[in-house]
C-alpha positions, 0 to 999 in steps of 0.5 A: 223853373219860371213857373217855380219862380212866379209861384214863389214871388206871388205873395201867397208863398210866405217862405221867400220874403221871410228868407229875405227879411230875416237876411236883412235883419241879420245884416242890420242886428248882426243875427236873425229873427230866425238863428238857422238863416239857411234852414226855415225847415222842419229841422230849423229853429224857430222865430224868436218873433214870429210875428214880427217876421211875419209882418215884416214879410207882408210888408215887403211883398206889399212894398212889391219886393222893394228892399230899400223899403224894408231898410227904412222900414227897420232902420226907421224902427225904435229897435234900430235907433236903441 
């Protein structure tokens, strides 16, 4: 499990910092960048901005996993303050 859980949180494996930028994104818009938040699989929807997710997602594993980055990082952005 350890091993399972290092693997994820390496940076190399996107899926976990999208999960976790797409819940916040929720919190603060009141839906996500991706609609099925609990499936990112094959059978889930798609990003309405992929891109945007993405570099979210590569912000936060730079930031080094800090959510309040990612807050002000969104709550900083001209989306949030229209």
């Amino acid at each position: 499990r350890l091993a399972y859980a290092k693997h994820l949180t390496s940076g190399r494996h996107p899926l976990v910092a999208r999960v976790l930028v797409n819940r916040v994104w929720m919190q603060h818009f009141g839906r996500g960048l991706v609609a099925s938040a609990g499936d990112f699989g094959v059978l889930g929807e798609r990003p309405s901005h992929p891109e945007l997710l993405d570099w979210l997602a590569a912000e936060f594993v730079d930031s080094g996993w800090d959510l309040k980055h990612l807050h002000r990082v969104i709550l900083n952005s001209t989306a949030y303050q229209q």
